[in-house]
C-alpha positions in Angstrom: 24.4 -31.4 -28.5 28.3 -30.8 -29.2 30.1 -28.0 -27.5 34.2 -29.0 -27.1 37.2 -27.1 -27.4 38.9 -27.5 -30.5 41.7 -24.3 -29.7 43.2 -22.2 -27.7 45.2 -19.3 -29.5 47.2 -16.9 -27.4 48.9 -14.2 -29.6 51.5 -11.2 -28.7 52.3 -7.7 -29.8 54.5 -8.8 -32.7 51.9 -10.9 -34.4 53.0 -13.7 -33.7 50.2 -17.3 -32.9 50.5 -19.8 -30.6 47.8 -22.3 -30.9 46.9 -25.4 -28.5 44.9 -28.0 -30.4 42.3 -30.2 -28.5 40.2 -33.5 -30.1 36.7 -33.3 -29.6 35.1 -36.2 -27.5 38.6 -37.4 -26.2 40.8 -37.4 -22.8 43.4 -34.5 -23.9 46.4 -34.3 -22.0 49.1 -31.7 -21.6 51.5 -32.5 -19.0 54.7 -30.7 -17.7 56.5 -29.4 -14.9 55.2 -26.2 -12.8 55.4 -22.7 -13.7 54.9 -23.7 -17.8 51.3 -22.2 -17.9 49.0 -25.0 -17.3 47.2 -23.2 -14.7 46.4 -20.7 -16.9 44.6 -22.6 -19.3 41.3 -22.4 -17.3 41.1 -18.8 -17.3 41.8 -18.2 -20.6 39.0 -20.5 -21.8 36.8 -18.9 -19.2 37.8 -15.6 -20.2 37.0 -16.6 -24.2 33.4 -17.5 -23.3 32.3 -14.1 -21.9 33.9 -13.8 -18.1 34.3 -9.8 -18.1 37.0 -10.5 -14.7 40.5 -10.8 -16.5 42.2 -13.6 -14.3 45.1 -14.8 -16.1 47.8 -15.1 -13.7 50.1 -12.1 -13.5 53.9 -12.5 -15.1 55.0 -14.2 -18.4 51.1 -14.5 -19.8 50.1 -10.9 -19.0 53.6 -9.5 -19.9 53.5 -11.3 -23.5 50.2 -12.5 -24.9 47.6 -9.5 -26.2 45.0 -11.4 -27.6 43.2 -14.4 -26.6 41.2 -17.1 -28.3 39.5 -20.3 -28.3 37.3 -22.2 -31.2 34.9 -24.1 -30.6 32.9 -27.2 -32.3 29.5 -26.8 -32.3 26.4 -28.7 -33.9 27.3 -28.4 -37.3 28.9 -25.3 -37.0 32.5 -23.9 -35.8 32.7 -20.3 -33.3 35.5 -18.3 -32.5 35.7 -16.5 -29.9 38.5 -13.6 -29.5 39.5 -11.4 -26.3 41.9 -8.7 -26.1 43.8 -8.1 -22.8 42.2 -5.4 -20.9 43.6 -1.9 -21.5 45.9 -0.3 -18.7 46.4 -3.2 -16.7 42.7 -2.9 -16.2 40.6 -5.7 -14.4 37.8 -6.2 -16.8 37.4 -6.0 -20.2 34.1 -6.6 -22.8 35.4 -6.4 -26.2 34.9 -9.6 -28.1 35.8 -10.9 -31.4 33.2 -13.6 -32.6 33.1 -15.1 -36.0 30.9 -18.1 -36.7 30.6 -20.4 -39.9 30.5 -24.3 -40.4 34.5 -24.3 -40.6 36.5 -21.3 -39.5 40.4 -20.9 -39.4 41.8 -19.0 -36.3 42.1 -15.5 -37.2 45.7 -14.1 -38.3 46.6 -10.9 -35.6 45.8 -8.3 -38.4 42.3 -9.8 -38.1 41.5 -9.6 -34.9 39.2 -6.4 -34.4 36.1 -6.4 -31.9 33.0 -6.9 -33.3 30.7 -7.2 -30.0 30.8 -7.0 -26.0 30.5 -9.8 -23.6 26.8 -9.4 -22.8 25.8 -10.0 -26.4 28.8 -13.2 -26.5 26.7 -14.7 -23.3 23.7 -14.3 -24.9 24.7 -16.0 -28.1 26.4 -19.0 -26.1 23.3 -19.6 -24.2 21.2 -20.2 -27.4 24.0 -22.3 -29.0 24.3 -24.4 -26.3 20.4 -24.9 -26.5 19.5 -23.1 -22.8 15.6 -22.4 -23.6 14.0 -19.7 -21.9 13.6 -20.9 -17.6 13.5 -19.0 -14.8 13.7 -19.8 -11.1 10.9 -18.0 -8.8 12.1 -18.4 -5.4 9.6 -19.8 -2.7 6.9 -17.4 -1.3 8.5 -15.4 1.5 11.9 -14.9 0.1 13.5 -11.6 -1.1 15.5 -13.2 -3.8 14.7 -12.0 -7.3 13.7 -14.3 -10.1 16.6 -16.2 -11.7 17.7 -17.4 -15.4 19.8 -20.0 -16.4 22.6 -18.9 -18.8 25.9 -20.4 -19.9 27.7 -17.8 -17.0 25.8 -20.5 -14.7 26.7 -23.8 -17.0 30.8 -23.0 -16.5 29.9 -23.5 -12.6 30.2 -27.5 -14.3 33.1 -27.2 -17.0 36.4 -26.2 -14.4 38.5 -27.8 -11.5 41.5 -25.4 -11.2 44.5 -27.1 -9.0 43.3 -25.0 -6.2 39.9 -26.3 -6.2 40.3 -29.9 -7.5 40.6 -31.2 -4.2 39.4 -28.3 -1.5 37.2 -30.3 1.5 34.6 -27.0 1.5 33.8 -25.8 -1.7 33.3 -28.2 -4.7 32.4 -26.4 -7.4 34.0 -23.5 -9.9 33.9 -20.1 -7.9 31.4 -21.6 -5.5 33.5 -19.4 -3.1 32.3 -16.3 -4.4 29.2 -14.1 -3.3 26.4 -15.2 -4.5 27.4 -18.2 -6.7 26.4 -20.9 -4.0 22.4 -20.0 -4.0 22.9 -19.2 -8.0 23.9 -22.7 -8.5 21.6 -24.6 -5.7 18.8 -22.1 -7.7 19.8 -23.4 -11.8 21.4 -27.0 -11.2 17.7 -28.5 -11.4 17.3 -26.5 -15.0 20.2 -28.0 -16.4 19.7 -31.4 -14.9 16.3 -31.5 -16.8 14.2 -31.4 -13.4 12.9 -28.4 -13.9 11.6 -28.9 -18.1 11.8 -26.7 -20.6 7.6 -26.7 -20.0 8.3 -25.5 -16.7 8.8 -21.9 -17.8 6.0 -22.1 -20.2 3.7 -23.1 -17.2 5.3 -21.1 -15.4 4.2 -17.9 -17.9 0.6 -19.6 -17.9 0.1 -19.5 -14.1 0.9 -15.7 -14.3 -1.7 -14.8 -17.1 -3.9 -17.1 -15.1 -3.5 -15.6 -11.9 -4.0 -12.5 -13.5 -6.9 -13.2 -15.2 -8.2 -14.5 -11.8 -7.6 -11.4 -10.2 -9.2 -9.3 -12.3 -12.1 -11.5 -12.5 -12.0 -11.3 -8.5 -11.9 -7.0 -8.6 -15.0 -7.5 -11.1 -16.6 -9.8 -8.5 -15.6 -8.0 -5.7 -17.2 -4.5 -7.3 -20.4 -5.8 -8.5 -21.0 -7.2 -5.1 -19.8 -3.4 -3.5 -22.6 -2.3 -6.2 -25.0 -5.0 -5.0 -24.0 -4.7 -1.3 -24.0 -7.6 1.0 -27.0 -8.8 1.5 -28.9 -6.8 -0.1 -27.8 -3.6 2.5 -26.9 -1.4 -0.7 -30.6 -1.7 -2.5 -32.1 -1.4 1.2 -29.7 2.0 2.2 -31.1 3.6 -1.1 -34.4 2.4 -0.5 -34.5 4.4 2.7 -33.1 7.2 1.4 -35.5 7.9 -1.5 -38.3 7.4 1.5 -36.9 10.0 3.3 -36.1 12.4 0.9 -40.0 12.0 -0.2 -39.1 10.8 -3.4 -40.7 7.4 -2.3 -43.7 7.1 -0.3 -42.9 5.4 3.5 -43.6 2.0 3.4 -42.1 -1.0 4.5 -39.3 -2.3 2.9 -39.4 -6.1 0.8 -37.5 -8.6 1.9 -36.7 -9.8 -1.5 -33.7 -8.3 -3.5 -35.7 -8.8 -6.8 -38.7 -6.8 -5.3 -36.6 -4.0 -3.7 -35.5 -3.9 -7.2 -39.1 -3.2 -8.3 -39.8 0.2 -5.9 -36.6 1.8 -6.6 -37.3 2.0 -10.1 -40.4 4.1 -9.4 -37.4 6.7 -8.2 -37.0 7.3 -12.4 -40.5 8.6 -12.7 -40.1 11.2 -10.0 -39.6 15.2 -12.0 -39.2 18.3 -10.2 -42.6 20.8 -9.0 -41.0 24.2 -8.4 -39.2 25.9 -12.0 -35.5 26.7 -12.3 -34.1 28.9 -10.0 -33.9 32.7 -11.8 -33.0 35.9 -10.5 -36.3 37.4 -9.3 -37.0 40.7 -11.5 -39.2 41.9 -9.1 -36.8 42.3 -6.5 -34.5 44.1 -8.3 -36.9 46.6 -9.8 -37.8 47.4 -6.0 -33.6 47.6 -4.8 -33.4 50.0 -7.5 -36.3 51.9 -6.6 -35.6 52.4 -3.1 -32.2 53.2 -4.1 -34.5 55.5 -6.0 -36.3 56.9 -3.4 -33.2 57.5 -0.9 -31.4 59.4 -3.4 -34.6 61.8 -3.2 -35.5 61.8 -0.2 -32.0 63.2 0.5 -32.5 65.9 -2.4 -35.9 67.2 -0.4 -34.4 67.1 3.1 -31.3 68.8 1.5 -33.7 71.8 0.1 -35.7 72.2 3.6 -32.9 72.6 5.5 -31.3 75.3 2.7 -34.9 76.9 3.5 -35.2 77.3 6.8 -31.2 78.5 7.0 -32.6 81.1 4.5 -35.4 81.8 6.6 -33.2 82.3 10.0 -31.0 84.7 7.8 -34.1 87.1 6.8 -35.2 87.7 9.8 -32.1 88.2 11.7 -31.7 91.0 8.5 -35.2 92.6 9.2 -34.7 92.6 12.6 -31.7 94.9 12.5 -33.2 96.7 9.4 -36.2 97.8 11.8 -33.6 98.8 14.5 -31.6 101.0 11.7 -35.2 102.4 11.0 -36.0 103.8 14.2 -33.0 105.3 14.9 -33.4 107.3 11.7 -37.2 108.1 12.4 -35.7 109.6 15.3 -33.9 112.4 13.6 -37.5 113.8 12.8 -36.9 115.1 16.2 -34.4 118.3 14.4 -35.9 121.4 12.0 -34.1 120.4 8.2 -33.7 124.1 8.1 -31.2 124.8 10.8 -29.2 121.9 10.8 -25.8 122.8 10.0 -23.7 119.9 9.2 -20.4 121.7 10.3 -21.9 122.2 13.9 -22.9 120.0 16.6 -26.9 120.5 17.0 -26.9 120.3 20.9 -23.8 122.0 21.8 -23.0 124.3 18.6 -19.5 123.1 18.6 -17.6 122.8 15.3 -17.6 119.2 14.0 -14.4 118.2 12.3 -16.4 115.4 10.6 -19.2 117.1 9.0 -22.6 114.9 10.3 -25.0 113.3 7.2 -27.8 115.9 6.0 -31.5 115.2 6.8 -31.5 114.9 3.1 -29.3 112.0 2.9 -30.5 110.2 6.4 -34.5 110.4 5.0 -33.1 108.7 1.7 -31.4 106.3 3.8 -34.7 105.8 5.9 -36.5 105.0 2.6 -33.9 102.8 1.1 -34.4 100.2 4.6 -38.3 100.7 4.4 -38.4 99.4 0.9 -35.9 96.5 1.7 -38.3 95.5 5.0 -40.7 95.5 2.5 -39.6 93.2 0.1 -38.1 91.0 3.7 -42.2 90.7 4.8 -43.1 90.2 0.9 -40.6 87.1 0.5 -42.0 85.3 3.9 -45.1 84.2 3.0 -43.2 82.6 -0.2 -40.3 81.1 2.0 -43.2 79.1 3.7 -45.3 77.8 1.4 -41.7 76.2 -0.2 -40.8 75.3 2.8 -43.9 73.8 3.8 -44.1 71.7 -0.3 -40.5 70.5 0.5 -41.9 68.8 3.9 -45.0 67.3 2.2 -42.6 65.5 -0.4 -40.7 64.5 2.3 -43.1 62.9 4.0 -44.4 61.6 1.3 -41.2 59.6 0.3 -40.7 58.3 3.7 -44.3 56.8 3.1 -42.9 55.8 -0.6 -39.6 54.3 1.4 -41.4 52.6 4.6 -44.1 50.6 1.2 -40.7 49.5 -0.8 -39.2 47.8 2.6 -42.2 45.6 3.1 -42.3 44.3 -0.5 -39.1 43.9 -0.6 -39.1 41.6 2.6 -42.6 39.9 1.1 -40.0 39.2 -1.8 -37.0 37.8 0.3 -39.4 35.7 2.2 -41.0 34.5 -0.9 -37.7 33.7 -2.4 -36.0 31.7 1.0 -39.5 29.9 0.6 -38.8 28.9 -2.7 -34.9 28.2 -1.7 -35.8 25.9 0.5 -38.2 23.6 -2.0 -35.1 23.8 -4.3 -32.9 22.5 -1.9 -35.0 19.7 -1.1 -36.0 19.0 -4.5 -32.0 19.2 -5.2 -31.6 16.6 -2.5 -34.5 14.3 -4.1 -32.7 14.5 -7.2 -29.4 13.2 -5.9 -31.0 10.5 -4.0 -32.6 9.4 -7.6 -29.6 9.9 -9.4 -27.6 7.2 -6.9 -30.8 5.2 -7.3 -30.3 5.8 -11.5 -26.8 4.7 -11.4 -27.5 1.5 -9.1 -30.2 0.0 -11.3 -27.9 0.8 -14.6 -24.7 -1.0 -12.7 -26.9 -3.6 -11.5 -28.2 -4.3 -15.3 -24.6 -4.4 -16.3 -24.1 -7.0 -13.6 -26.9 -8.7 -14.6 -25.8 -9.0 -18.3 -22.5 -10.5 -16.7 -24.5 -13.8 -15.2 -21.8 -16.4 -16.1 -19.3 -14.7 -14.4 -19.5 -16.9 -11.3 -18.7 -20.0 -13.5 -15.9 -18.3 -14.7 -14.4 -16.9 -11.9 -14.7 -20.6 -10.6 -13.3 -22.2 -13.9 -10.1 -19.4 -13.5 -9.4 -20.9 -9.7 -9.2 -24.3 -11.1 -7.1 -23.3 -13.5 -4.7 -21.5 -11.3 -4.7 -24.7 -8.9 -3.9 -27.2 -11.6 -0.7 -24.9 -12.8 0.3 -24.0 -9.0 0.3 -28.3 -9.2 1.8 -28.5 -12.0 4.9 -26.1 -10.9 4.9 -26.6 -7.3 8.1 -26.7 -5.3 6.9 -30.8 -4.1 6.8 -32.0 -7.4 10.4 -29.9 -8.5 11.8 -31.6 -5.4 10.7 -35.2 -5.6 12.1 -35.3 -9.2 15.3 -33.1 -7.9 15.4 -35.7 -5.1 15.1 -39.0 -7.4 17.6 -37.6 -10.4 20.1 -36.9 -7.6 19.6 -40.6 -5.8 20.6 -41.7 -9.5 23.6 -39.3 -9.6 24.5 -40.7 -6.0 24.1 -44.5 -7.6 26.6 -43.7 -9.9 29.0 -42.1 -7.6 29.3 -45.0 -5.3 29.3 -47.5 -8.1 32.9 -45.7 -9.3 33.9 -44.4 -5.7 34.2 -48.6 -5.2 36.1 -48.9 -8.6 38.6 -46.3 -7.1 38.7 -48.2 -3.6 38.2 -44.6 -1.7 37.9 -44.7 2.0 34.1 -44.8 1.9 33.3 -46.5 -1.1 31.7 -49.1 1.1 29.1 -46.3 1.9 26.5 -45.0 -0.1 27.3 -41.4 -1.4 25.1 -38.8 -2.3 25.2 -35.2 -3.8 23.7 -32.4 -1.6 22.3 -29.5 -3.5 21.4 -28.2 -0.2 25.3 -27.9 1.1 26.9 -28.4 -2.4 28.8 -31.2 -0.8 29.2 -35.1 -1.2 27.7 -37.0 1.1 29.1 -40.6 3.1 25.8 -42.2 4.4 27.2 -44.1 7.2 24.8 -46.3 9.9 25.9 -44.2 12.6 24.8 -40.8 10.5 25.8 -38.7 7.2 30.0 -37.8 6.4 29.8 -34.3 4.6 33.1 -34.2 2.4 35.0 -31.9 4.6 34.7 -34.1 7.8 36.6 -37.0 5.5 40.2 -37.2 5.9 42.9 -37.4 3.2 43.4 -35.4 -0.2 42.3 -38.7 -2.0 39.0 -38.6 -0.7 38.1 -35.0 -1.3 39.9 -35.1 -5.4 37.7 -38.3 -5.3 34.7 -36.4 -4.3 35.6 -33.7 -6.8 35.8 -36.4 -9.9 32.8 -38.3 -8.9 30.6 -35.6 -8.7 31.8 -33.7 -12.3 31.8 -37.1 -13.9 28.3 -38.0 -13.1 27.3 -34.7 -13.7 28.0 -34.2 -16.8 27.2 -38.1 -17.2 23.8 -37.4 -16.5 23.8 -34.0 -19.2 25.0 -35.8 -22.1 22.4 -39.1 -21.1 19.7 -36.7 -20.8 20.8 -34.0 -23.7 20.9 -31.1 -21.1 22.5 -27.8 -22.2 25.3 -27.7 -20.5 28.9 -27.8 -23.0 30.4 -31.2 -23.3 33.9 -30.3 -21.7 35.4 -30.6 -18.3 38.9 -29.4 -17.3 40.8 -30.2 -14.6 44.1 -29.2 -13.4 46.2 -31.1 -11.1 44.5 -33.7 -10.3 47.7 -36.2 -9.5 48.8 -33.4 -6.6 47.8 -35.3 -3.4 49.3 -37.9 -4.8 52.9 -35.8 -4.9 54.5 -34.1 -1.6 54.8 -30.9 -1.1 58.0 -30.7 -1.9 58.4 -33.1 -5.0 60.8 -31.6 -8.2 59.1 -31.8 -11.1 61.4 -34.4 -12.3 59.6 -36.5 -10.2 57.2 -39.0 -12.0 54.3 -41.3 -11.4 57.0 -44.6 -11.2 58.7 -42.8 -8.7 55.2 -43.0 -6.2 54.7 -45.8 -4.0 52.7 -48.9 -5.1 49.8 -47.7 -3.5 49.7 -44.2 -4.8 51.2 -45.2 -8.3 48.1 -47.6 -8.5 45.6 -45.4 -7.4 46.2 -42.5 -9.7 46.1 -45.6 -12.5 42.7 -46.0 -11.2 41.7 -42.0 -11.5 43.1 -41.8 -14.6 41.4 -44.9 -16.1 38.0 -44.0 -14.5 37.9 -40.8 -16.6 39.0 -42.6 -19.6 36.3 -45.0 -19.5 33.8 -42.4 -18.5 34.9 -40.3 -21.6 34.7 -43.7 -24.0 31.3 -44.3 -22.7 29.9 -40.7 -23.4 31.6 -40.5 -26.8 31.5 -38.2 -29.0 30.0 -36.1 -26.2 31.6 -35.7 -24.0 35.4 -34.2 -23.9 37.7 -33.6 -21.0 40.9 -31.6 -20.7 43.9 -32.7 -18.5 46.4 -30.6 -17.2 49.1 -32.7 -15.2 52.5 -33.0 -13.7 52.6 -36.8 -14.0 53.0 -38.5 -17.2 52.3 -42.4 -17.2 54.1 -44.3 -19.7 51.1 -46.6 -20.6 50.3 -46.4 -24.2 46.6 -45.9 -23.4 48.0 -42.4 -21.7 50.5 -41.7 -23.8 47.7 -41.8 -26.8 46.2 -38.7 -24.9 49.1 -36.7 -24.2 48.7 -33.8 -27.1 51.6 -31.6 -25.7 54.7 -31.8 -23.0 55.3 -28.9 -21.5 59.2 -29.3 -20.7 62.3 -27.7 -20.7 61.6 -24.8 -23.4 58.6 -25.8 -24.7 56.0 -23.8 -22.1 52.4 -22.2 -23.2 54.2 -19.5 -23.7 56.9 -19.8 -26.5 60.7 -19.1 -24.9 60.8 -16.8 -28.3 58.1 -14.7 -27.3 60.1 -13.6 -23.8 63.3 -12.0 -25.8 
């Protein structure tokens, strides 16, 4: 797998290009004094391959260069990768230019438009760099979600800024950040091959197996709720048909088979009393007692309407009687000497003239022949009155028969209530029965369930095996004893202070470990800037060592910055050069220097790394490496470009 810088392109507002040319599987060198841009370098190249965090250092870069870019040699193919600088002064930025084809020229500033957005870019680098589809399920108890390996997690390998190069804490790129630590401890074993690309395929397996076992375990699980342990389900119904009288009450059988066998006679059982209907008789009698109300008030109505007629007739005879004998009494006076104008006792002259013997004997006839027709309509009032009372009796009779067949009817139907209920209670009981023995034939038909069920568990044991976190770690454990075997083997070559001690790489602490007789020396208890840049090399180098031996998916590039610093002081002009350093230090940055060429001659063609440097050794074997001096006016960023 080939993935090495072959540009960087940086270019401003006028147009205008300034490239940085790279050879693939080669030690590339740029040296020069401080404050020329080398730093920078890293976070442009980070930036080109998808980092949305803009980076570059603030001041000459920012204030001149608008559009970034890197190309890059692939297998068989060429990708170039364009960024713009982040609109504003803004922070972040996802526009991307990407053009791919097996030989592409870096694009002139008229062509650079965005064609796509970083989360597409990181997705197309992680399939050219050959990262297959993984994921890392964290142990069972932790919160953590599942995570995948992508290129943002392969760059963790690819930089050593001067600030990091040789920190005694943190040894990897951004390992300082939130997060990044357990991201890297959680994808290292991906891209050192530990975890295969099978792995995530068995992974996927486990997951259709476990669910198949599951579901096989509900089906279980609810044929024996329909079953019942023990038997307790076929016994409960059982019970219940004999006590709902559906079954006759005998003992129960013992065997499941034979319970089996007396339930079913619950099927045969039908109903005795017909469909509940609205009984016509009762209704015929409601209404004919409402019937018989509604006359007997009529009668009652017309007998007292009677007898009110019959008080009123007599009180009239009574006072036509009286009216009669006071009239009879004026017989007492001769008609031929009464004088109407002249009182008949005393003679005295009447001013009202009194009625004439004429007119009081008319009036005397006119109340005997309304007494008469009074006595005549008596005997009549009676015999009315008397009919009305007969009727009414007779409907109370008609009224007291209609309440007892109506209550023979209501007892008749809470009689028949009652059977329904009972029969309705029979039928529920045989319709559980019906559904058990239909569930318990479809569980029957299901008879090889139990092998399969059994045949899942094994298969979910074998893949939980297969993937378990003891195998991950043995092979983690032996591929990082390797790593450490190399590490000592050149920590010796570069005569660092515990070169006579094994070392090891912890994934556990990201840290290089001294194993000393008297107990482990993480990196930052070691002393001197040597020993932690020497920590820093060793580790990268048989890293990526181990990637390119093993064909891992992780790009063939590492860059480092600074790495001659410890070797300076503090307060060194950048005139100052390697010839200047004492014998000591001007031999031991030989020794750095010639480790990574030999590592990088070894691996070749894949395998390219990318120096940044103050110092600037006169050997030949360097000097072939340098590509570019970054001196006087000649900076990353052309002394043009700033007027």
């Amino acid at each position: 797998m080939m993935f090495q810088l072959l540009d960087i392109a940086l270019y401003n507002a006028k147009g205008d290009r300034r490239v940085v040319s790279f050879h693939p599987g080669k030690v590339n060198i740029i040296t020069g004094g401080s404050k020329t841009g080398k730093t920078a370098l890293i976070d442009i190249v980070d930036y080109c391959l998808g980092r949305n965090d803009f980076s570059v250092p603030a001041g000459v870069i920012r204030d001149t260069v608008v559009w970034y870019a890197v190309r890059i040699q692939s297998d068989g193919q060429q990708v170039i990768v364009g960024r713009p600088t982040p609109p504003g002064g803004q922070k972040t930025g996802s526009e991307v230019l990407l053009e791919v084809g097996s030989e592409v020229e870096l694009p002139s500033f008229s062509e650079l438009r965005p064609n796509t957005n970083t989360s597409a870019l990181n997705s197309f680098l992680t399939e050219l760099i050959g990262i297959t589809p993984n994921e890392y399920v964290p142990p069972v108890g932790q919160s953590r979600n599942p995570l995948r390996a992508t290129i943002s997690h392969a760059k963790f390998y690819l930089f050593q800024p001067q600030y990091r190069i040789a920190d005694r804490t943190v040894l990897f790129y951004r390992q300082n950040e939130t997060f990044v630590p357990q991201a890297i401890k959680d994808t290292l074993p991906y891209f050192l091959g530990v975890v295969g690309d099978e792995r995530y395929e068995r992974i996927q397996a486990l997951r259709r197996a476990r669910r198949e076992l599951k579901l096989l375990e509900r089906r279980a699980a609810d044929e024996e709720a329909i079953r019942g342990r023990d038997n307790s389900r076929a016994l409960t119904l059982l019970v219940e048909a004999q006590q709902a009288g559906v079954l006759p009450p005998t003992a129960p059988p013992e065997e499941f088979e034979e319970i089996v066998t007396v339930l079913r006679g619950c099927l045969e059982w039908s109903p005795n009393t017909p469909e509940a209907q609205e009984s016509d008789t009762l209704r015929s009698l409601q209404q004919e007692r409402e019937q018989l109300l509604a006359d007997h008030q009529q009668v009652r109505s017309e007998i007292e309407a009677a007898k009110a007629f019959g008080l009123e007739q007599e009180d009239f005879s009574s006072e036509v009687t009286e009216q009669k004998h006071r009239l009879e009494s004026i017989d007492l006076f001769d008609e031929g000497c009464a004088d109407s104008h002249h009182c008949p006792l005393c003679n005295q002259q009447l001013q009202t003239p009194t009625p004439t013997t004429t007119q009081i004997t008319k009036s005397l006839a006119n109340l005997n022949l309304q007494l008469e027709a009074v006595v005549r309509q008596r005997p009549r009032l009676a015999e009315y009155i008397n009919e009305r009372e007969e009727r009414e009796t007779s409907l109370r009779q008609s009224l007291a028969s209609n309440r007892a067949s109506i209550e023979a009817v209501v007892a008749q139907e809470e009689l028949l209530q009652l059977e329904r209920s009972r029969e309705a209670q029979q039928a529920r009981v045989v319709g559980r029965v019906s559904l058990f023995l239909e569930s318990l034939a479809a569980t029957e038909e299901s008879h090889e369930l139990l092998s399969k069920l059994e045949a899942a568990r094994e298969r979910v044991a074998q893949l939980e095996a297969e993937v378990s976190d003891e195998v991950v770690d043995d092979r983690l454990d032996a591929s990082l004893r390797i790593i450490g075997g190399q590490m000592s083997a050149w920590a010796q070559q570069l005569q660092l202070e515990y070169s006579q001690f094994p070392l090891g790489f912890s994934l556990q602490d990201l840290t290089v470990v001294a194993f000393k007789d008297t107990g482990p020396v993480p990196m930052f208890e070691m002393g001197s800037g040597e020993n932690w840049l020497g920590c820093h090399l060793l580790t990268h180098l048989a890293i990526h060592q181990w990637f390119v031996q093993k064909d891992r998916p992780v790009p063939r590039f590492l860059m480092l910055d600074q790495p001659t610093q410890v070797y300076f002081p503090a307060d060194a002009p950048d005139s100052m050069s390697v010839e200047e350093l004492g014998d000591e230090d001007r031999v031991a940055v030989e020794r750095m220097f010639r480790l990574i060429f030999e590592v990088v001659k070894r691996l070749a063609p894949h395998f390219q790394v990318i120096i940044t440097e103050h110092a600037d050794l006169k050997d030949d074997w360097f000097q072939s490496a340098v590509i570019e001096k970054w001196r006087g006016n000649h900076k990353l960023v052309p002394e043009a470009w700033l007027q």
